[in-house]
N, CA, C and O atoms as a Tripos MOL2 file, in Angstrom:
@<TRIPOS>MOLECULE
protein
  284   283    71     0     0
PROTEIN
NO_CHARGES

@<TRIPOS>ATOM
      1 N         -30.5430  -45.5070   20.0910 N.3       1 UNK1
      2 CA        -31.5150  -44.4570   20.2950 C.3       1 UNK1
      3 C         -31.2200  -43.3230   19.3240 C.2       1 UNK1
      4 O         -30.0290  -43.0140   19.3390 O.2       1 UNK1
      5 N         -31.9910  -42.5990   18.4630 N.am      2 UNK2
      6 CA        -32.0230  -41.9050   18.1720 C.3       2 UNK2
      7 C         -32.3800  -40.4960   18.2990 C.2       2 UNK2
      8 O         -33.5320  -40.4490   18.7310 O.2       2 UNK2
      9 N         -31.9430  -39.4230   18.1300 N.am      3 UNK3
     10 CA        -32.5860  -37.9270   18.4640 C.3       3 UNK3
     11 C         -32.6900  -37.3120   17.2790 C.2       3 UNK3
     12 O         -32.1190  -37.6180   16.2320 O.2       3 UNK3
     13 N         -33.7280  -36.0940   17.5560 N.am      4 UNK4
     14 CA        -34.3220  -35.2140   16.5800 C.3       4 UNK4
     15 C         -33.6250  -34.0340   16.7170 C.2       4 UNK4
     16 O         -33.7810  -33.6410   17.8730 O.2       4 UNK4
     17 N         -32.6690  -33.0030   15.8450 N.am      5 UNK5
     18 CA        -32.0910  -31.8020   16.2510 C.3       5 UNK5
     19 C         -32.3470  -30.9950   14.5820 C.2       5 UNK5
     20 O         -32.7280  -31.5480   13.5500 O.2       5 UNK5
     21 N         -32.0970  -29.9880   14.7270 N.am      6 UNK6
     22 CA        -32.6410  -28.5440   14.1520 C.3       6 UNK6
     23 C         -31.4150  -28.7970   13.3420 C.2       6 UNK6
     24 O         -30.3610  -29.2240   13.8140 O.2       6 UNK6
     25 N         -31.6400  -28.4840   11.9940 N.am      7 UNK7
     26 CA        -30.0750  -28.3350   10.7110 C.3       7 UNK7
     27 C         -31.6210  -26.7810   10.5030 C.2       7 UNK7
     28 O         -32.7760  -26.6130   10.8950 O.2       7 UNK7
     29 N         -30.4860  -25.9520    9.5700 N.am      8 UNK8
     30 CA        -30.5980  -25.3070    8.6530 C.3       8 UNK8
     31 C         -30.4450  -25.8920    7.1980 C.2       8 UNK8
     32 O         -29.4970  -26.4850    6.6840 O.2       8 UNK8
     33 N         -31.8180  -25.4960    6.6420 N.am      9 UNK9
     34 CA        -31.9000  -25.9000    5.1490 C.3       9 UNK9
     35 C         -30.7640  -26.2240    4.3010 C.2       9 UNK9
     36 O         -30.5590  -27.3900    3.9630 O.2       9 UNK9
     37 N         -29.8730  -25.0880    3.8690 N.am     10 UNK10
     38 CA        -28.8390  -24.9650    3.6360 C.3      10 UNK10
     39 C         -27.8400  -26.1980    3.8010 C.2      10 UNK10
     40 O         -27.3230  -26.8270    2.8780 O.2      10 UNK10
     41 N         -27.7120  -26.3640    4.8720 N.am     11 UNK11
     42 CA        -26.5780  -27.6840    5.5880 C.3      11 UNK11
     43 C         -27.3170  -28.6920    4.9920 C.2      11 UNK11
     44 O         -26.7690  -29.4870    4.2290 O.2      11 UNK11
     45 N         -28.8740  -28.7700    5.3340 N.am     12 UNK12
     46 CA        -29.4190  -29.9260    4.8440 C.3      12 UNK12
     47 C         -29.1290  -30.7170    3.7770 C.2      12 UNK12
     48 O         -28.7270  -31.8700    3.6260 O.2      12 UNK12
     49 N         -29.5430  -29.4880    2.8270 N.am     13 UNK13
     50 CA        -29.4500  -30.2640    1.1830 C.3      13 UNK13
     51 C         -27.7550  -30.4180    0.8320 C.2      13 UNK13
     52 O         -27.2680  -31.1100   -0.0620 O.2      13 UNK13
     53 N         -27.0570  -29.5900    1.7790 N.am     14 UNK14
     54 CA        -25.5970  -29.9360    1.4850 C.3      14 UNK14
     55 C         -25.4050  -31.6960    1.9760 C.2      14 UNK14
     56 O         -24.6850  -32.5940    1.5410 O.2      14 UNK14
     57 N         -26.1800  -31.6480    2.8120 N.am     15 UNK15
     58 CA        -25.7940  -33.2070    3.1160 C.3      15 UNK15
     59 C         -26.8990  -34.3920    2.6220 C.2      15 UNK15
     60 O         -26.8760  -35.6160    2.4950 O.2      15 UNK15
     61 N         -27.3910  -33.8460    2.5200 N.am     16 UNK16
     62 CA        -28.5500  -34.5910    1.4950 C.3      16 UNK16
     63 C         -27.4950  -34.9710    0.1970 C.2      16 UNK16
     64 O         -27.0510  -36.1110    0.0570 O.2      16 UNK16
     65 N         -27.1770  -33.8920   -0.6890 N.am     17 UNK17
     66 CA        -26.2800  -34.1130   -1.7430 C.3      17 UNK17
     67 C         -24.7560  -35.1280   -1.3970 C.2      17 UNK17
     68 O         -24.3750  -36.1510   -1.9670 O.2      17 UNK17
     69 N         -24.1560  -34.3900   -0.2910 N.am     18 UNK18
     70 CA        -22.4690  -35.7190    0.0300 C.3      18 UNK18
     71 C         -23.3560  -36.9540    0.3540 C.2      18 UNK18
     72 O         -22.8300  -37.9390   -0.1650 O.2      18 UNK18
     73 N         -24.6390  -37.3230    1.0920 N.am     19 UNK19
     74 CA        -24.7050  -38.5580    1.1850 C.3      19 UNK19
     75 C         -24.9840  -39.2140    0.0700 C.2      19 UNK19
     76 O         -24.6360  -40.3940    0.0390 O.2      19 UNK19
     77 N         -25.5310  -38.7550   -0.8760 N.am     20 UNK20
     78 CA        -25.9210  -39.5960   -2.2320 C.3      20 UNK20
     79 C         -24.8810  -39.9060   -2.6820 C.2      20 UNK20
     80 O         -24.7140  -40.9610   -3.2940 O.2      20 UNK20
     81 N         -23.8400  -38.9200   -2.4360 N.am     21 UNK21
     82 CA        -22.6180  -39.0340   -3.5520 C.3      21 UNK21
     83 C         -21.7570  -40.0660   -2.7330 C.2      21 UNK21
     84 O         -20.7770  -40.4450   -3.3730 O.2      21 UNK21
     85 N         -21.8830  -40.6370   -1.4270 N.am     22 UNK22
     86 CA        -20.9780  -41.1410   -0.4910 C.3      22 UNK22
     87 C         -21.8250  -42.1940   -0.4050 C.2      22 UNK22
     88 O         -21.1740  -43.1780   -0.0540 O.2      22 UNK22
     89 N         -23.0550  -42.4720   -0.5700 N.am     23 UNK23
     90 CA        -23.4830  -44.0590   -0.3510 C.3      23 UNK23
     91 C         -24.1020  -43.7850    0.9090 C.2      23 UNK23
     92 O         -24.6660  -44.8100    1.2920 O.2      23 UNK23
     93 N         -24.2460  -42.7810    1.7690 N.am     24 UNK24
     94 CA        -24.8730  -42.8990    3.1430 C.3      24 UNK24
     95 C         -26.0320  -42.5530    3.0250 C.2      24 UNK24
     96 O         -26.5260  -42.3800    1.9120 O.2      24 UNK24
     97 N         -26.8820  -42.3350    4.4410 N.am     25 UNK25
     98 CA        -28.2250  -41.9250    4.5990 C.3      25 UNK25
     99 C         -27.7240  -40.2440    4.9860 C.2      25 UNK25
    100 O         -26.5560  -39.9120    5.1850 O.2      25 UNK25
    101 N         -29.0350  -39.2330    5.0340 N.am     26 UNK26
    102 CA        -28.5070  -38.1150    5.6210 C.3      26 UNK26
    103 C         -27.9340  -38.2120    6.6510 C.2      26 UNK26
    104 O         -26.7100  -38.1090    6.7340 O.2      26 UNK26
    105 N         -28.9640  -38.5020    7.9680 N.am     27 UNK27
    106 CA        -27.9150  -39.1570    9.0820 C.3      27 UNK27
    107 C         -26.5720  -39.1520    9.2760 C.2      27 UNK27
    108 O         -25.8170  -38.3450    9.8180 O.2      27 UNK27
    109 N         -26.4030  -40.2340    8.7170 N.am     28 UNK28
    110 CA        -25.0150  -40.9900    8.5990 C.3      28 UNK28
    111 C         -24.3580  -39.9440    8.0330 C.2      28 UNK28
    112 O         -23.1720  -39.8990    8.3590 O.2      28 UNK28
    113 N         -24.6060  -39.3640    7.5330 N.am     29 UNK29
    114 CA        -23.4460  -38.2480    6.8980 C.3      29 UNK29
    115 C         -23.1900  -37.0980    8.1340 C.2      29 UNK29
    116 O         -22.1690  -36.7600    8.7340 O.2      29 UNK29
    117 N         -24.4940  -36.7000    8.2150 N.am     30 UNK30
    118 CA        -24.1470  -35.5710    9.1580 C.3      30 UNK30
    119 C         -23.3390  -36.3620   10.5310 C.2      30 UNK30
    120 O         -22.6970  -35.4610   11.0710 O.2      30 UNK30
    121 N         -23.1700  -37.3620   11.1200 N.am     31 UNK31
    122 CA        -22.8180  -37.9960   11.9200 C.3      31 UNK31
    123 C         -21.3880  -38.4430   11.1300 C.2      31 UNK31
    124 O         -20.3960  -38.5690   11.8470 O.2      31 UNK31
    125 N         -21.3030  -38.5920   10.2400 N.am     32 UNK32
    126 CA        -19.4820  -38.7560    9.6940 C.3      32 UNK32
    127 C         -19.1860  -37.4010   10.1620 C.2      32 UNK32
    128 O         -18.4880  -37.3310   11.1740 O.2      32 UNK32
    129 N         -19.6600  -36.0940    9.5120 N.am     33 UNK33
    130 CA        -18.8610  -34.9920   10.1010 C.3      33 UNK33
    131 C         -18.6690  -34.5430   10.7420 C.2      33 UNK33
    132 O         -17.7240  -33.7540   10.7520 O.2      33 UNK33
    133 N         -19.6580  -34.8100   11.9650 N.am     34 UNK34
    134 CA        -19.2930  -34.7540   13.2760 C.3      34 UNK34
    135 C         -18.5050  -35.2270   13.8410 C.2      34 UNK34
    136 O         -17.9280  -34.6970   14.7910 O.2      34 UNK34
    137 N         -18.2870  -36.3190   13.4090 N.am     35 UNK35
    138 CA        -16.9840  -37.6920   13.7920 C.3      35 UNK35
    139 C         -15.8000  -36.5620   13.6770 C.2      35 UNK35
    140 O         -15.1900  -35.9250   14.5360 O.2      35 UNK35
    141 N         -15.7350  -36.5890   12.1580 N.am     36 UNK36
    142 CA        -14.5610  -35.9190   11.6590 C.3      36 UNK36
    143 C         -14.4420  -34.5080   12.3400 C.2      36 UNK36
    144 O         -13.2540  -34.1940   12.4120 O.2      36 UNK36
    145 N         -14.9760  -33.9000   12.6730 N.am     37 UNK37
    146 CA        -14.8400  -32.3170   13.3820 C.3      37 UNK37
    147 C         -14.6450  -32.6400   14.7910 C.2      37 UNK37
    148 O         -13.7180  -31.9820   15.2650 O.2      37 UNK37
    149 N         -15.3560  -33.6430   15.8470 N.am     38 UNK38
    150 CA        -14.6460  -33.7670   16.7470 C.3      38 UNK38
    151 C         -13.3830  -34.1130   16.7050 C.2      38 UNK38
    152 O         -12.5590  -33.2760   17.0740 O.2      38 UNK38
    153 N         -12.8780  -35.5780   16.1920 N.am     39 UNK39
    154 CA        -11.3980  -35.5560   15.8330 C.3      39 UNK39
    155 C         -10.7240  -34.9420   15.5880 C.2      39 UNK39
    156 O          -9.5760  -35.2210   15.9340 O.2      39 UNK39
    157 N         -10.9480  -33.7980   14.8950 N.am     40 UNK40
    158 CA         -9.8780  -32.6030   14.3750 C.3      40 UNK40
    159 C          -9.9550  -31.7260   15.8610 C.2      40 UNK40
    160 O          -8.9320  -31.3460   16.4310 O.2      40 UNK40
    161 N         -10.9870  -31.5380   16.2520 N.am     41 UNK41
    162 CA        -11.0630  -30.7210   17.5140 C.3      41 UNK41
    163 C         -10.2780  -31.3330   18.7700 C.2      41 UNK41
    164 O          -9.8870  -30.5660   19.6500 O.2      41 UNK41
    165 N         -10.0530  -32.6630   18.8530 N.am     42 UNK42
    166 CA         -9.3210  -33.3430   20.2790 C.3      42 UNK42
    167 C          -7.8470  -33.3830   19.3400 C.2      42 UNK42
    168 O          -6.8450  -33.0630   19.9810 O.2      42 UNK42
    169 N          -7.6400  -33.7420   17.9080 N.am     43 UNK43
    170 CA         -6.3780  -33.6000   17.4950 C.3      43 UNK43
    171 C          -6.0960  -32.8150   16.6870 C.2      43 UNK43
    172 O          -6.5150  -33.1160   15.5690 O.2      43 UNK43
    173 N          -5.6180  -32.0180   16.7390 N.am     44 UNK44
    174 CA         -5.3040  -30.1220   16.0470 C.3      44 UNK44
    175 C          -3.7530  -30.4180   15.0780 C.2      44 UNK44
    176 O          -3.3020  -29.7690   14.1340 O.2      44 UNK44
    177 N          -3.1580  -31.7800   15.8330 N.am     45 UNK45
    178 CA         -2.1950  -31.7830   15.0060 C.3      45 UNK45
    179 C          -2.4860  -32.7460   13.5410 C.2      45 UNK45
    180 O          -1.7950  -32.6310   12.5290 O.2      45 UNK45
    181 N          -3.4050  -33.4980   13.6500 N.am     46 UNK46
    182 CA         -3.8570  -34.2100   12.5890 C.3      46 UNK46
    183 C          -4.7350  -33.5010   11.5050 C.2      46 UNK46
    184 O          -5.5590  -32.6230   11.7650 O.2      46 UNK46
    185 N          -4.4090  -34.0750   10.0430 N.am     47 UNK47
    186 CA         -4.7910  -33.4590    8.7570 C.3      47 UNK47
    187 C          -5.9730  -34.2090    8.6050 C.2      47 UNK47
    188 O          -6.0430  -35.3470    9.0680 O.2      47 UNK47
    189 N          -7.2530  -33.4920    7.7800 N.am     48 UNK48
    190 CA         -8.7000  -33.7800    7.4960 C.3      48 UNK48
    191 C          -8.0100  -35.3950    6.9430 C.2      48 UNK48
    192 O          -8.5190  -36.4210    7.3940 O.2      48 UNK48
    193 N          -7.3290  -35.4450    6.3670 N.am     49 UNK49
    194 CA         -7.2720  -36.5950    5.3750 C.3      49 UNK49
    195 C          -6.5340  -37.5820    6.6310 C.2      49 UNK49
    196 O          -7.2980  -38.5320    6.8010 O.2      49 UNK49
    197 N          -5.5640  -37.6750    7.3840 N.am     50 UNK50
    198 CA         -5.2910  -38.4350    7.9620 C.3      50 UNK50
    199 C          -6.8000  -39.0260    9.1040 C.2      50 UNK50
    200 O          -7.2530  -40.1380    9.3780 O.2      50 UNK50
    201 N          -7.1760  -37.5820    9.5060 N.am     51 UNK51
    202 CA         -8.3000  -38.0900   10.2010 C.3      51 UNK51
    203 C          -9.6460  -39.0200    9.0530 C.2      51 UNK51
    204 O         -10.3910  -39.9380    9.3960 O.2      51 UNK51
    205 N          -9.5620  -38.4900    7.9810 N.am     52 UNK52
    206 CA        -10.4550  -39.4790    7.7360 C.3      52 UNK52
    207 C          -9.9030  -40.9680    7.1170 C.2      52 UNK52
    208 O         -10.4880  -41.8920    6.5530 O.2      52 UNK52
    209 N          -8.9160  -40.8080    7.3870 N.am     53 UNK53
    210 CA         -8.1700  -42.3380    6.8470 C.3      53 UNK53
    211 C          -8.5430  -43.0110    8.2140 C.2      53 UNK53
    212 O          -9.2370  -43.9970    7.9680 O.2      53 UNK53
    213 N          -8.3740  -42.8770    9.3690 N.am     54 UNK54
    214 CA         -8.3410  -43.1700   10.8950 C.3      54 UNK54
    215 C          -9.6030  -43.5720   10.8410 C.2      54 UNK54
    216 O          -9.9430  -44.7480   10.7150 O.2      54 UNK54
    217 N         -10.3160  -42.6630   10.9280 N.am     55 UNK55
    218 CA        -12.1160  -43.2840   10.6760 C.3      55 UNK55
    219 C         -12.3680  -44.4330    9.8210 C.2      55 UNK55
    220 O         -12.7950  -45.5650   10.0490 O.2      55 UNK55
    221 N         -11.9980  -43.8480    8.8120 N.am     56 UNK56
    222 CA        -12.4450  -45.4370    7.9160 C.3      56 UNK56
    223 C         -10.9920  -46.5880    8.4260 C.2      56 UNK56
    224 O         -11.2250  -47.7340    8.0430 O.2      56 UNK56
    225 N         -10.4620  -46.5370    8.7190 N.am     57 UNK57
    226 CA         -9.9120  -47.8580    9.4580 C.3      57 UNK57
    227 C         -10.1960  -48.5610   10.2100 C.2      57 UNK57
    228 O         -10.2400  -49.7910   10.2280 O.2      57 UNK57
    229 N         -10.5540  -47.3470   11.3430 N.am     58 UNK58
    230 CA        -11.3020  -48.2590   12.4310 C.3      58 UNK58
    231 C         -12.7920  -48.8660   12.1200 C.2      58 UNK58
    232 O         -13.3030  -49.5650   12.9950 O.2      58 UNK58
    233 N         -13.4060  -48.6570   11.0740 N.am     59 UNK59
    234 CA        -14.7950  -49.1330   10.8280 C.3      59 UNK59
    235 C         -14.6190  -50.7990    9.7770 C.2      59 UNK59
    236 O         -15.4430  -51.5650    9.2770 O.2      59 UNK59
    237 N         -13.0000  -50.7570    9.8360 N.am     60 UNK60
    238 CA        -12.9320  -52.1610    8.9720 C.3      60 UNK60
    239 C         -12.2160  -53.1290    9.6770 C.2      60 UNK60
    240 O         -11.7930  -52.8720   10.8040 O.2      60 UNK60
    241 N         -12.0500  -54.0830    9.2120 N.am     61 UNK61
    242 CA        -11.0230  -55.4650    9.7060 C.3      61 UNK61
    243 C          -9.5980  -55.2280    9.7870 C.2      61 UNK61
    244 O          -8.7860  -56.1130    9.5170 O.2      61 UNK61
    245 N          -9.2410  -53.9620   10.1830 N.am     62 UNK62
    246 CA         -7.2440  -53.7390    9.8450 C.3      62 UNK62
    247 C          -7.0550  -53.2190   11.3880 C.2      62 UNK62
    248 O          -7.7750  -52.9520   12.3500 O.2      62 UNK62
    249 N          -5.7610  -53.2330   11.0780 N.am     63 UNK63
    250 CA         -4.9400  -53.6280   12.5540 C.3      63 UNK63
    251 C          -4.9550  -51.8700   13.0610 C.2      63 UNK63
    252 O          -4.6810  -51.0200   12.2140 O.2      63 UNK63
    253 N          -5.2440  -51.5250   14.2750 N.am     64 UNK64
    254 CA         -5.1680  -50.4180   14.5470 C.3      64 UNK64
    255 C          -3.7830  -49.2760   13.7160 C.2      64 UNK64
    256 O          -2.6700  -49.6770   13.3770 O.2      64 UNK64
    257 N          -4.2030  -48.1460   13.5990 N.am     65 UNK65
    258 CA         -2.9320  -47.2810   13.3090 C.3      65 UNK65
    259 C          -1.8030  -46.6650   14.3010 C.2      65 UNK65
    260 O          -2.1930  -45.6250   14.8300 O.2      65 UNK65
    261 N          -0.8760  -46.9490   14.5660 N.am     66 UNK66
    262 CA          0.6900  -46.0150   15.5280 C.3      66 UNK66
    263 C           0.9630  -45.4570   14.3220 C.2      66 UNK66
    264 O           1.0850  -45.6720   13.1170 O.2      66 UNK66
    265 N           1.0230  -44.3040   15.5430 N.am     67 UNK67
    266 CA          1.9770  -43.3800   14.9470 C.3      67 UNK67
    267 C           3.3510  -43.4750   15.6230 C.2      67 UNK67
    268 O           3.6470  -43.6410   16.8060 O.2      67 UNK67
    269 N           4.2080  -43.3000   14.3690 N.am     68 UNK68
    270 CA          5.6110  -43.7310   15.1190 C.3      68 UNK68
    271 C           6.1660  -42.5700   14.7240 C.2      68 UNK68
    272 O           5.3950  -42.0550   13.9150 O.2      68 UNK68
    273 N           7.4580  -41.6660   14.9510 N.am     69 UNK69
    274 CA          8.0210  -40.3760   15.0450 C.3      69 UNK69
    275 C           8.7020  -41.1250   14.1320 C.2      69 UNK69
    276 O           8.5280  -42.3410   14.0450 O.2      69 UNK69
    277 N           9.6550  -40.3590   13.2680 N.am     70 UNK70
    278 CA         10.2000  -40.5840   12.2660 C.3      70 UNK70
    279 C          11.9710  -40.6260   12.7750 C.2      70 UNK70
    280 O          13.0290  -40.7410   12.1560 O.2      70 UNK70
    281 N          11.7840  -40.5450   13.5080 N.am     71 UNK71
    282 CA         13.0190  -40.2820   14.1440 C.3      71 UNK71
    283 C          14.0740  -41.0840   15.0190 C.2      71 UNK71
    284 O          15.0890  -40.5220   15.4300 O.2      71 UNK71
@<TRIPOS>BOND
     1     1     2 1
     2     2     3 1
     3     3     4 2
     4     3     5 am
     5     5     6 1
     6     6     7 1
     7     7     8 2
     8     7     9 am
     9     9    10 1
    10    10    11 1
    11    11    12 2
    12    11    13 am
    13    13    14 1
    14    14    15 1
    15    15    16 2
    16    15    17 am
    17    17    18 1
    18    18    19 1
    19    19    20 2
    20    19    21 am
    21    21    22 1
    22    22    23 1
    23    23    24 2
    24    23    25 am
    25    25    26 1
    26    26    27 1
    27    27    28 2
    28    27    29 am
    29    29    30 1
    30    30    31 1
    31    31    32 2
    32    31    33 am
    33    33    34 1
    34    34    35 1
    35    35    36 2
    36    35    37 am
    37    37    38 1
    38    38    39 1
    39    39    40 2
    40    39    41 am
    41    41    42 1
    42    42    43 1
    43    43    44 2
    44    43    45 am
    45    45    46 1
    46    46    47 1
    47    47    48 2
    48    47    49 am
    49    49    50 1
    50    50    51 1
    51    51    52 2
    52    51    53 am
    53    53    54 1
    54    54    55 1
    55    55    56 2
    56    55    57 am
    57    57    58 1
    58    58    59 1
    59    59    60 2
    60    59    61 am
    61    61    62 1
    62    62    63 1
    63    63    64 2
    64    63    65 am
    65    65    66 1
    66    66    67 1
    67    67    68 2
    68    67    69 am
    69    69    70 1
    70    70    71 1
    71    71    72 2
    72    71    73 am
    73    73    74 1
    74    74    75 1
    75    75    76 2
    76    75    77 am
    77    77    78 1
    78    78    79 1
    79    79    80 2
    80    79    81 am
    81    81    82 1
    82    82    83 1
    83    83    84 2
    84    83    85 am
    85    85    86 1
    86    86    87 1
    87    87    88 2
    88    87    89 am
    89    89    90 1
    90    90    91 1
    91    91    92 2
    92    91    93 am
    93    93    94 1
    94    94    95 1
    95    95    96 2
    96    95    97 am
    97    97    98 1
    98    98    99 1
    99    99   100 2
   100    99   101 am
   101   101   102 1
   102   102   103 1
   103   103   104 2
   104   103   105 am
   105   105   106 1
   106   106   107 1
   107   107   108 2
   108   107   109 am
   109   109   110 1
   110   110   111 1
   111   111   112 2
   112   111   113 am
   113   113   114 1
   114   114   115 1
   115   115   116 2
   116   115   117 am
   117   117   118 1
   118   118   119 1
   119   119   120 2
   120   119   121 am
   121   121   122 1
   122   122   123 1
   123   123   124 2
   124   123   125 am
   125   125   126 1
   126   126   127 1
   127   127   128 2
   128   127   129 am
   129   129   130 1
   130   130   131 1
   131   131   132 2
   132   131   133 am
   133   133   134 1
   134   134   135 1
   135   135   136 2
   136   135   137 am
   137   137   138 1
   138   138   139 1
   139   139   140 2
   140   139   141 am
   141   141   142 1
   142   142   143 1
   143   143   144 2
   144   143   145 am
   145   145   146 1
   146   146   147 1
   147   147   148 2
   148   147   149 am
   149   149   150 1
   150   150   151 1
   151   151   152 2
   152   151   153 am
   153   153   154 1
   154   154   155 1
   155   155   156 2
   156   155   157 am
   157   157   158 1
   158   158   159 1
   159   159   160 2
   160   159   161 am
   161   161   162 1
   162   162   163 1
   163   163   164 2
   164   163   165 am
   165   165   166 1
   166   166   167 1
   167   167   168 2
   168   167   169 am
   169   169   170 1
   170   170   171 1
   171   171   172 2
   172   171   173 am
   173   173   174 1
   174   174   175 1
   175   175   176 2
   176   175   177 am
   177   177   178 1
   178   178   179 1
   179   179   180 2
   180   179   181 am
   181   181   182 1
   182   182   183 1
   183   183   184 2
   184   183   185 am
   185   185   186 1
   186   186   187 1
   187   187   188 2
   188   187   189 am
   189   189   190 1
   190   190   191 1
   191   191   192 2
   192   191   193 am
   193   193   194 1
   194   194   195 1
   195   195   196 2
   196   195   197 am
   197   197   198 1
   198   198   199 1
   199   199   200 2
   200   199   201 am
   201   201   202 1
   202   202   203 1
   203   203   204 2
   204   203   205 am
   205   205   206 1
   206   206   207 1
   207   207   208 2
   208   207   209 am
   209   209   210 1
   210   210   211 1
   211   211   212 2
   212   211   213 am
   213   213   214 1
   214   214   215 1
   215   215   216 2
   216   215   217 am
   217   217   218 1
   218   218   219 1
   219   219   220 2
   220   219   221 am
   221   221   222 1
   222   222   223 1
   223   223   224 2
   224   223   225 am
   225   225   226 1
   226   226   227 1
   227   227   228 2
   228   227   229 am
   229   229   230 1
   230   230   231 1
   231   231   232 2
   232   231   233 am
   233   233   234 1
   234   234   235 1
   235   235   236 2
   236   235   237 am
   237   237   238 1
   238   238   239 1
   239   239   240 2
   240   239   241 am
   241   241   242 1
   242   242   243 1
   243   243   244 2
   244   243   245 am
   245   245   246 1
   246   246   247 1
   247   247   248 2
   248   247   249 am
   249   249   250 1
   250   250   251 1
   251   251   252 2
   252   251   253 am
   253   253   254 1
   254   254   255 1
   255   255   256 2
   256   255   257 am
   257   257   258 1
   258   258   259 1
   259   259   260 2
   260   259   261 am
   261   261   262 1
   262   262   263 1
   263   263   264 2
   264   263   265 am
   265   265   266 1
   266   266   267 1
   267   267   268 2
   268   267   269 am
   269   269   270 1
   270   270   271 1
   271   271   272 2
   272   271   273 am
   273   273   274 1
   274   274   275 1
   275   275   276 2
   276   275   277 am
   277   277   278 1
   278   278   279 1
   279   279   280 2
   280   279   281 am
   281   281   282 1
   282   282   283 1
   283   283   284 2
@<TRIPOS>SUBSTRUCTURE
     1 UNK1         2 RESIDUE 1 A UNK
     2 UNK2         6 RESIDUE 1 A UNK
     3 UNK3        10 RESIDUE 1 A UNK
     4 UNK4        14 RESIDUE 1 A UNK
     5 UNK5        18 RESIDUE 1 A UNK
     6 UNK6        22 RESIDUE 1 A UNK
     7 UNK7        26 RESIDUE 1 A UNK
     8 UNK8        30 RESIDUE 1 A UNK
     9 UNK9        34 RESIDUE 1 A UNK
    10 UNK10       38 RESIDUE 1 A UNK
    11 UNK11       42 RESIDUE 1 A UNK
    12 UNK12       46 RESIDUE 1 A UNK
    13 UNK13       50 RESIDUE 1 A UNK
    14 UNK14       54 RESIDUE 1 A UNK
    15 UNK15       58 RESIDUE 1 A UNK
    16 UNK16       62 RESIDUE 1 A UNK
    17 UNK17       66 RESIDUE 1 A UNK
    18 UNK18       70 RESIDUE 1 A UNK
    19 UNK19       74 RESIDUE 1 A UNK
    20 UNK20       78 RESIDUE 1 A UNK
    21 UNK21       82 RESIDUE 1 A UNK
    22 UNK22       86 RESIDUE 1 A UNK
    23 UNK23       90 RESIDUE 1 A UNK
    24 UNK24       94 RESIDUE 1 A UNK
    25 UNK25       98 RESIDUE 1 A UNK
    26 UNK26      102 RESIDUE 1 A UNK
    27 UNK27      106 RESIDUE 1 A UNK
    28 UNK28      110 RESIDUE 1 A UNK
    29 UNK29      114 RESIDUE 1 A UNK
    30 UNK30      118 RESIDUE 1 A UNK
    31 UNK31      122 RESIDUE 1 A UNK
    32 UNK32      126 RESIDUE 1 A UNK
    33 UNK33      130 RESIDUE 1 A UNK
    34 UNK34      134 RESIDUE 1 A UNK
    35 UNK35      138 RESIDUE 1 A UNK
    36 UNK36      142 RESIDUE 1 A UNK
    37 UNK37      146 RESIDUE 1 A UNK
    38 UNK38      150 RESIDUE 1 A UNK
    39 UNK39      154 RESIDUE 1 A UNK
    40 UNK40      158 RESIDUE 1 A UNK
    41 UNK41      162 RESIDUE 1 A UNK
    42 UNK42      166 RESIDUE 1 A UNK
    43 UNK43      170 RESIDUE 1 A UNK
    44 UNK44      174 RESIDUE 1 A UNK
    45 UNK45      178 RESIDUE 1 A UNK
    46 UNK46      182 RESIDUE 1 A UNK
    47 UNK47      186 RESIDUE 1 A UNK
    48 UNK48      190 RESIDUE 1 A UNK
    49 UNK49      194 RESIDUE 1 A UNK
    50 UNK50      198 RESIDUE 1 A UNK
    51 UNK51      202 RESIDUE 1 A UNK
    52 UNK52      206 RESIDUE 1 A UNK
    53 UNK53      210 RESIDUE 1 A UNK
    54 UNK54      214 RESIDUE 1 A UNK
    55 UNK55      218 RESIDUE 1 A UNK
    56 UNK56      222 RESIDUE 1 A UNK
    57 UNK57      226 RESIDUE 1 A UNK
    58 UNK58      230 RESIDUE 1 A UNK
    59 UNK59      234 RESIDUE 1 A UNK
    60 UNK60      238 RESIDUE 1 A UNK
    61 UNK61      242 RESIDUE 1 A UNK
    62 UNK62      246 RESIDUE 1 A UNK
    63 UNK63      250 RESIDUE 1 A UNK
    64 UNK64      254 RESIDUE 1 A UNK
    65 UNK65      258 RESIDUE 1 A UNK
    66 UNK66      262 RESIDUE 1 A UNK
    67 UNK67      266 RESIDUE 1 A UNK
    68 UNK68      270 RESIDUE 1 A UNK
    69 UNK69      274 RESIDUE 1 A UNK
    70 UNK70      278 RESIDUE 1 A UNK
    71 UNK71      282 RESIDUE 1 A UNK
């Protein structure tokens, strides 16, 4: 199912532009960063880049990620 919600112009063409450059639809983009901003929001200790490594993992054929303490 899909829904209809309100962007500001601005945001728009910002994501209009990362999806071209990323291969997605607008959509899909604005819905990656949402992905990615909730994740950062439930995990505060995780980095943009780890979180988006996590995302694109789980969207492929590889074995889930642990985190293991270094210790």
């Amino acid at each position: 199912m899909s829904t209809s919600i309100r962007i500001n112009d601005a945001f728009y063409q910002e994501a209009k532009s990362q999806a071209k450059a990323e291969l997605r639809s607008i959509p899909n983009q604005v819905e990656y960063w949402a992905r990615i901003g909730k994740t950062a929001m439930e995990n505060p200790e995780l980095s943009i880049d780890a979180i988006k490594s996590l995302l694109i993992a789980r969207h492929q054929d590889a074995e889930p990620f642990e985190f293991r303490d270094s210790e």
